[in-house]
Legacy VTK file of the C-alpha trace (Angstrom):
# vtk DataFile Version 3.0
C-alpha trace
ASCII
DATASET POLYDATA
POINTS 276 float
0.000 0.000 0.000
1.352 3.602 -1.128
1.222 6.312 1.763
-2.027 8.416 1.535
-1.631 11.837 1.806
-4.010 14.879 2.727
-4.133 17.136 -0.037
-6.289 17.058 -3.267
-4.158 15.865 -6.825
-6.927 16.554 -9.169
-6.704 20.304 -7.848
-3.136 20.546 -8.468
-3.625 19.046 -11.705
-6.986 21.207 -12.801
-5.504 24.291 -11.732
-2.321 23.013 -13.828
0.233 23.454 -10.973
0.969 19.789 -12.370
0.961 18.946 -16.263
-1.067 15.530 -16.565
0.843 14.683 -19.676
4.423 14.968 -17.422
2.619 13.052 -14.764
1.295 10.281 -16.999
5.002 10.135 -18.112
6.376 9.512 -14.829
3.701 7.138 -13.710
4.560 5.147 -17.426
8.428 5.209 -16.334
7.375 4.012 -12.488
5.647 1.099 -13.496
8.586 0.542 -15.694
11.099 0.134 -12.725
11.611 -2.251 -10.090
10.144 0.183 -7.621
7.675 -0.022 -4.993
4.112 1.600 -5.509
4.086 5.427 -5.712
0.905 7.158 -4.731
0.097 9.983 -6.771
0.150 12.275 -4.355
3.918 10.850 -3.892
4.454 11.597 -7.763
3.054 14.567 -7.563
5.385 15.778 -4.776
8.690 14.652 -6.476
7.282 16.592 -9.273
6.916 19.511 -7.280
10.805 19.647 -6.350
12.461 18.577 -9.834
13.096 20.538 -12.630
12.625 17.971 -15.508
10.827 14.686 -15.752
14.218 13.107 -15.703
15.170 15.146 -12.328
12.109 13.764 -11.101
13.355 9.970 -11.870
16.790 10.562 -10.278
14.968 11.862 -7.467
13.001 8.974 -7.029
15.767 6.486 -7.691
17.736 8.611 -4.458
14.896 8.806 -2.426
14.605 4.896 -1.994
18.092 4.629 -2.526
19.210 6.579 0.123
16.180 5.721 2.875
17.120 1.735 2.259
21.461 2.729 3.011
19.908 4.348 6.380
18.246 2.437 8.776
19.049 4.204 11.636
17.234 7.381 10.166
14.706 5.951 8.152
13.522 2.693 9.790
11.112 1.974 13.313
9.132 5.511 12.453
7.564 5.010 15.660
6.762 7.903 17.762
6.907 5.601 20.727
10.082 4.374 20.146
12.187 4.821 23.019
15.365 6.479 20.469
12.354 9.155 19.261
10.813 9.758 23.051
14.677 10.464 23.980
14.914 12.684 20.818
11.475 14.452 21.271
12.877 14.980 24.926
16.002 17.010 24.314
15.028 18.917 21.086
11.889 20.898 20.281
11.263 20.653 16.435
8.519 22.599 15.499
6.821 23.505 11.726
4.925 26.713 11.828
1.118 26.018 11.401
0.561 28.235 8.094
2.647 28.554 4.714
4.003 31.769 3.683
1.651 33.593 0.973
4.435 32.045 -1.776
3.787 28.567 0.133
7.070 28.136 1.709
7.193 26.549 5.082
9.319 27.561 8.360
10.896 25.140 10.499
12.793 25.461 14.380
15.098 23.293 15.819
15.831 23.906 19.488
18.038 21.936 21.877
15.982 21.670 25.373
18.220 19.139 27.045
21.706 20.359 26.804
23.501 17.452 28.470
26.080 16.459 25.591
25.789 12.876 27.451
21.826 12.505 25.892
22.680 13.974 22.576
22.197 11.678 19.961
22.201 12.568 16.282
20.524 9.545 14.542
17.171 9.906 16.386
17.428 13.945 16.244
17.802 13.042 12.171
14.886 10.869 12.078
12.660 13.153 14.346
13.576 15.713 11.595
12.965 13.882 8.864
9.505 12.833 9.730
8.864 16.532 10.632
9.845 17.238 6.955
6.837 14.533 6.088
4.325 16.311 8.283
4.286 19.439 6.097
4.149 17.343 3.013
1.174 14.928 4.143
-0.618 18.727 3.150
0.886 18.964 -0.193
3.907 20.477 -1.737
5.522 23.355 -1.163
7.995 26.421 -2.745
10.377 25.988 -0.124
11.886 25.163 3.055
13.178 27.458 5.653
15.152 26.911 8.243
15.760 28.243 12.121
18.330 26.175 13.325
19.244 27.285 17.486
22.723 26.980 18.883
21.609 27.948 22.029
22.978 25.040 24.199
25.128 23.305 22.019
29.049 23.111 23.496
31.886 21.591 22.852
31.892 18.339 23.732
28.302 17.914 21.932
30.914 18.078 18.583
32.457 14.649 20.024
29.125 13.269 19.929
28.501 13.152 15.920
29.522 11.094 14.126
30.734 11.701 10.414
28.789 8.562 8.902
25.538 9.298 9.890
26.034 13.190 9.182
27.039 12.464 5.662
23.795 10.329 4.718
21.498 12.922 6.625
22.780 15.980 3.973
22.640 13.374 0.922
19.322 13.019 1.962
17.847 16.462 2.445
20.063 17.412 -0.571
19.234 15.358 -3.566
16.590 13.295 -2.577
13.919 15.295 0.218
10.446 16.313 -1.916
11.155 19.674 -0.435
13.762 22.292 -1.677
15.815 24.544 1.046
15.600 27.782 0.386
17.308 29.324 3.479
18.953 28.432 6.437
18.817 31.206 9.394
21.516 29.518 12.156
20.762 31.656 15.501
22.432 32.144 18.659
25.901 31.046 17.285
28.529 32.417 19.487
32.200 30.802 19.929
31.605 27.136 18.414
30.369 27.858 14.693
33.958 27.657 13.164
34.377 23.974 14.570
30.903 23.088 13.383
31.248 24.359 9.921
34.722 22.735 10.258
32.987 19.027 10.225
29.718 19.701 8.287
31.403 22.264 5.532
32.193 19.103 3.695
28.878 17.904 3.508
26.795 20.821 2.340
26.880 21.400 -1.524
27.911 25.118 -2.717
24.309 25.788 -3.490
23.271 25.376 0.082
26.467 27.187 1.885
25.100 30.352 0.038
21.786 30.213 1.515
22.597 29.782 4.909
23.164 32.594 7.220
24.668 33.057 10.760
23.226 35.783 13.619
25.308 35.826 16.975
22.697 36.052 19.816
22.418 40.078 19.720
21.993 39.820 15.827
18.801 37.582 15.705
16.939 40.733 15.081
18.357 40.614 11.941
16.316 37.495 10.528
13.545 39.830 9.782
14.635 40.920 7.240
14.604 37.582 5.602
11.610 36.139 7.401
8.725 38.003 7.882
7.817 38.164 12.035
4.420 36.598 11.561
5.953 33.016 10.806
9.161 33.489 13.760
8.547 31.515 17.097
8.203 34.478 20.059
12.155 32.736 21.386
13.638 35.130 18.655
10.770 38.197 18.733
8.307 36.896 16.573
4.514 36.730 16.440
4.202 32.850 17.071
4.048 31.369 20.400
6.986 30.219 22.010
9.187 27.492 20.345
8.028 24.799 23.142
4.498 25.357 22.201
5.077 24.952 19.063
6.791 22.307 19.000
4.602 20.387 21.189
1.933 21.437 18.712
4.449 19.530 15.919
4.657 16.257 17.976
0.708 16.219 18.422
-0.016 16.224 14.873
2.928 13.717 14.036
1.259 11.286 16.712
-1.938 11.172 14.872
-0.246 10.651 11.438
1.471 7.584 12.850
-0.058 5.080 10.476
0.976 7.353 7.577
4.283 6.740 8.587
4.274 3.375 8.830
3.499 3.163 5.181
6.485 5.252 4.166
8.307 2.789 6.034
6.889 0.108 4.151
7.883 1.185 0.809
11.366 0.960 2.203
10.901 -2.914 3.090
9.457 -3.610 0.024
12.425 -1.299 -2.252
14.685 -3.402 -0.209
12.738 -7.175 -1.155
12.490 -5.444 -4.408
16.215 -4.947 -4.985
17.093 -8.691 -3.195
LINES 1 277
276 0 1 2 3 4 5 6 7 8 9 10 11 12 13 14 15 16 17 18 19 20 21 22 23 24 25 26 27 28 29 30 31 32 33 34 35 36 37 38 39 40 41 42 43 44 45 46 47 48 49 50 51 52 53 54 55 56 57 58 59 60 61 62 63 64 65 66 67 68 69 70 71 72 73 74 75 76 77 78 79 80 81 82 83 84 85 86 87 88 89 90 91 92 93 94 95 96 97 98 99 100 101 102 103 104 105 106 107 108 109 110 111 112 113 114 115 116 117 118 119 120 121 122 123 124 125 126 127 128 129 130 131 132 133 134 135 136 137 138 139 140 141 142 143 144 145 146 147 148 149 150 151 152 153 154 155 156 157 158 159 160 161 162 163 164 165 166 167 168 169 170 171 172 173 174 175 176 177 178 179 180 181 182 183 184 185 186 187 188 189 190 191 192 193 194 195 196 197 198 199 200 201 202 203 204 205 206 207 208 209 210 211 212 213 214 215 216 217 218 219 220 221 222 223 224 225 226 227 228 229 230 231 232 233 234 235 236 237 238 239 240 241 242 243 244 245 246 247 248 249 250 251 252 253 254 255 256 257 258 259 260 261 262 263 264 265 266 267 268 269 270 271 272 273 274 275
């Protein structure tokens, strides 16, 4: 079973936000391949992001790809899990509940436990990743931003990550996420950002470094002018409620799309029996 999703297809399609003829294509090439079943509303996402029908196939190809060569990101999407009840614990992930008028979506991420002993990346990756599905389950979107908090984060947090698992989370969200970043908005980065960049520089295509901007904690007033204040938690002097709030707002709605999960999972089982 393909993952059902929220929004209406025939709209996109009627209101020709999606060429039928391009979609007929890819479904054609789909059923072609030794893939597992794509939903439309899955088609119509990758669609969404590419810029040709054959961007859209090398999408696809990554997106399974890449999910299968992760397990510990992409596997056991179970909000109950004890690895995602520890993750939901020490950071606050939240997506803000409307779209920009261009339909671009904001995202926060905000350390609340800052004990580098409970810091974990791969189940702070996979609580991120299935925040990046929650927006989707509504349909697609122009663009991702991102408010990334260093508040909290020290040094010996940097001897927690490990380079593996950082390398397959920026494949990921590079090349093969149905969403495209259009900023990143780092806050709160005071003496440790040169070390950071120093590991993750390496991972981060060109395209991606130039979108991503730094404020030390008495510049944040600054992301304003790249972010309009309607759609910026109340932690950095926006109109939204606090980050906490919001985030526990995030988890709420993830809990109830738990089965929709489980059939993104899926399709990586059956990719992987597919591929035996």
């Amino acid at each position: 079973m393909s993952p059902n999703y929220s929004f209406d297809a025939s709209e996109l399609i009627r209101d020709g936000k999606i060429q039928a003829e391009t979609l007929n294509q890819l479904k054609d090439w789909c059923d072609s391949q030794k893939l597992p079943n794509l939903s439309e509303h899955q088609q119509i996402l990758i669609l969404s992001c590419a810029n040709s029908l054959k961007d859209a196939q090398n999408i696809i190809g990554k997106y399974f790809k890449y999910k299968s060569e992760a397990p510990e990101i992409f596997s056991d999407l179970n909000l109950q899990a004890e690895d995602l009840q520890q993750a939901i614990n020490i950071y606050d992930i939240s997506v803000t509940p409307q779209r920009t008028a261009d339909n671009v979506v904001i995202a926060c991420g905000k350390l609340k436990d800052t004990s580098y002993s409970n810091f974990n990346l791969g189940p702070l990756f996979k609580l991120t990743l299935m925040a990046s599905e929650l927006y989707l389950y509504e349909g697609p979107v122009e663009g991702l931003v991102l408010i990334i908090d260093m508040e909290g984060f020290g040094f010996l947090h940097l001897t927690k990550i490990r380079l593996g698992i950082l390398q397959k989370f920026f494949q990921f969200i590079q090349e093969a996420m149905l969403s495209k970043i259009k900023a990143v908005h780092v806050v709160n980065t005071e003496s440790l950002i040169d070390k950071i960049l120093l590991i993750v520089r390496p991972f981060i295509k060109r395209e991606i470094f130039e979108v991503i901007h730094f404020y030390r904690r008495d510049e944040v007033h600054e992301i304003f002018k790249k972010v309009p204040r309607t759609y910026v938690p109340a932690d950095y002097g926006g109109s939204l409620p606090a980050q906490n709030i919001l985030a526990a707002n995030t988890y709420r709605k993830m809990v109830q799309l738990q089965s929709f999960y489980a059939e993104l999972e899926e399709q990586v089982k059956i990719y992987n029996k597919l591929k035996e």
